[in-house]
C-alpha positions in Angstrom: -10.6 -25.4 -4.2 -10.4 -22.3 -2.4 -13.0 -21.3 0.1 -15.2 -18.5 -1.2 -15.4 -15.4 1.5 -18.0 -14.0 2.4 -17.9 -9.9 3.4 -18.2 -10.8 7.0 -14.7 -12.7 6.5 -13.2 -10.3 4.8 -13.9 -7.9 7.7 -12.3 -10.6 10.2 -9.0 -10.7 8.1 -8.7 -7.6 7.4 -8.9 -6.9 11.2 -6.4 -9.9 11.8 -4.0 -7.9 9.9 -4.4 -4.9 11.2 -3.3 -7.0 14.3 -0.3 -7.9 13.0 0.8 -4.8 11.1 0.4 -2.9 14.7 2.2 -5.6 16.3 5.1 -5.3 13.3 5.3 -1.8 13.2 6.9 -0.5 16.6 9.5 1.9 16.7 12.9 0.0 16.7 16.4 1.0 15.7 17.6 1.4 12.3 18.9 -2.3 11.2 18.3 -1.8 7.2 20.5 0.3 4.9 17.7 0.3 2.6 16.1 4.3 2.5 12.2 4.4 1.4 12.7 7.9 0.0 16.5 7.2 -1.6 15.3 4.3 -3.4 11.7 5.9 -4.4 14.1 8.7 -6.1 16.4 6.3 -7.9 14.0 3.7 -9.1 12.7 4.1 -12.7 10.4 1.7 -12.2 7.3 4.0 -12.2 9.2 4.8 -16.0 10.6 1.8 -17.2 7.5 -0.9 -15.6 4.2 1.0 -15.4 5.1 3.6 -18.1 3.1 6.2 -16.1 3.4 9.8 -18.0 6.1 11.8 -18.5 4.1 14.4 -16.7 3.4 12.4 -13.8 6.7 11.2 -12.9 8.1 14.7 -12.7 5.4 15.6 -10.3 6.3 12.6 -8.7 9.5 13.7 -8.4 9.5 17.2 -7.0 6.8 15.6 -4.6 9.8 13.2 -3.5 12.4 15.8 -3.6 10.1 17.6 -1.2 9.2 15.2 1.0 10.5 15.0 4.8 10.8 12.1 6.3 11.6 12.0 10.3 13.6 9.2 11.6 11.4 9.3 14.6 7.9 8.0 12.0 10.1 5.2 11.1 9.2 1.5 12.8 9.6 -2.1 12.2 7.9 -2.5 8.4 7.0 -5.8 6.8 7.5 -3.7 3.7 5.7 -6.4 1.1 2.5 -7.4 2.5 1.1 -9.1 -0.8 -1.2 -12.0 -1.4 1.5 -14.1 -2.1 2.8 -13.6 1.4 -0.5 -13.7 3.9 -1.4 -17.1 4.3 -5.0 -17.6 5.8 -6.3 -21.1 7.5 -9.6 -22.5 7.2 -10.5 -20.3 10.5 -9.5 -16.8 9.0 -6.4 -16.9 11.0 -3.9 -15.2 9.5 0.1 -15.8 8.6 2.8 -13.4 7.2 5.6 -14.8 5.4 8.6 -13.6 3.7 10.4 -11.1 5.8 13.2 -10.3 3.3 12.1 -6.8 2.2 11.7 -5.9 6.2 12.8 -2.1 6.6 12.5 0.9 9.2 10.0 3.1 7.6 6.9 5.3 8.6 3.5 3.4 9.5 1.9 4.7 6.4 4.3 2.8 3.9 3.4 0.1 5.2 -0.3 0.3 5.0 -0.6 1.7 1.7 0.8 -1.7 0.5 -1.9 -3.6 2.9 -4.6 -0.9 0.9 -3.2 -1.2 -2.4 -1.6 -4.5 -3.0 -2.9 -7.2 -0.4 -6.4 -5.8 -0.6 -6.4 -4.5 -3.7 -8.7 -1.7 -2.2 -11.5 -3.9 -1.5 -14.4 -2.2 1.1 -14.6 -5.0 3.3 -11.1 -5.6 3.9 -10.6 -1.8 4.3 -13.4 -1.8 6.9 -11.8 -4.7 9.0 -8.5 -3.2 8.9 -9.5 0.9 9.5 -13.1 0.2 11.4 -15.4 3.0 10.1 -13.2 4.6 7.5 -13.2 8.1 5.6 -12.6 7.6 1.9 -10.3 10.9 1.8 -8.0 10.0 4.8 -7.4 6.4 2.8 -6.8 8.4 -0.7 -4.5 10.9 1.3 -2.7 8.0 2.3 -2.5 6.9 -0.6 -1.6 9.8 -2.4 1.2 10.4 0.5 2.9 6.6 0.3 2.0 4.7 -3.1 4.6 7.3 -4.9 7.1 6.5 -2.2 6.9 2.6 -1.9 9.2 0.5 -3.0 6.4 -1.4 -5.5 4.1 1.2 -5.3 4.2 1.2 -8.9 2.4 -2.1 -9.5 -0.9 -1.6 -7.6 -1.0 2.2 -9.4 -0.5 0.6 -12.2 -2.6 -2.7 -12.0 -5.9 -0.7 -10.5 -5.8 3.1 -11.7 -5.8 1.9 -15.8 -5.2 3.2 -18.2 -1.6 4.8 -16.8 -1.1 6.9 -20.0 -4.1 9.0 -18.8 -2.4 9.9 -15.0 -0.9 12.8 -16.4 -1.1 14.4 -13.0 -1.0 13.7 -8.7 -4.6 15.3 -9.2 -5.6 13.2 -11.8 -4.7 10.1 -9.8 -6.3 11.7 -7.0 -9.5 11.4 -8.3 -9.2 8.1 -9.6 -8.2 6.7 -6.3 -11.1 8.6 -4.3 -13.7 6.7 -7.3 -12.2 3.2 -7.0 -11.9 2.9 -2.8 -15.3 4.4 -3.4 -16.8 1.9 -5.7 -14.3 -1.4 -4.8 -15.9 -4.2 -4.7 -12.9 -7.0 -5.9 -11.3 -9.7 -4.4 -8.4 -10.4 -2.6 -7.1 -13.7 -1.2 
């Protein structure tokens, strides 16, 4: 039976992965083929998976097109931090796994994955992992990476429901800023 967590927990693993992720994420020499913003333009998976709007996806896309990405933001990147891979001991202590999808990518694609996917944009993990946070500097994160990751595709599409009504980078704008706003879900 798994331990239930209390919000003062939550704090202390979300901090023990911010611990991690800045220990992970140092700049380091390109040693992955694998391009956040080549794949981000030829995956249909935001199409063919989530089945976000026709409208979104070609804002999606210009915003892609447009978007510079210096090799100089890049660093080591976990690049999957998902429940499935952050194992946590009986003392909160914290353990990544799976380092297959590892990459050299800017800071920010890998948090919006710790945001979106491992904490599923839960306050208290946010508040361990940020300290004292501002709602619009974790949307604008948001808004900057989840379009760009790999799988960014599955949290949008598992928290900002229903996908057929993100028409628009503005409409899923607001319904990020509403649900890190009201978040109160569980995580591991």
């Amino acid at each position: 039976m798994e331990k239930s967590l209390s919000y003062t927990d939550k704090v202390k693993i979300g901090q023990n992965i911010r611990k991690i992720t800045d220990a992970l994420n140092q700049p380091c020499k390109k040693f992955s083929p694998f391009d956040v913003k080549e794949y981000a333009l030829a995956s249909q998976d935001w199409r063919e998976e989530a089945n976000f709007p026709e409208s979104f996806l070609a804002e999606r896309l210009v915003y892609l097109e447009n978007l510079r990405i210096q090799e100089s933001d890049k660093t080591y990147c976990h690049g999957d931090f998902h429940a499935e891979n952050v194992l946590v001991d009986d003392e909160l202590n914290v353990y990544v796994v799976d380092f297959a999808d590892a990459m050299h990518a800017p800071v920010g694609y890998e948090q919006v994955y710790v945001v979106s996917a491992l904490f599923c944009f839960e306050r208290a993990y946010l508040e361990g992992y940020f300290g004292e946070y501002n709602v619009d500097e974790i949307v604008d994160l948001c808004m900057t990476w989840l379009p760009v990751h790999a799988w960014g595709h599955c949290p949008a599409a598992d928290h900002l429901k229903p996908v057929s009504e993100i028409t628009s980078f503005e409409i899923m704008r607001k319904r990020l800023r509403e649900l890190i706003e009201t978040k109160k879900g569980a995580m591991i």
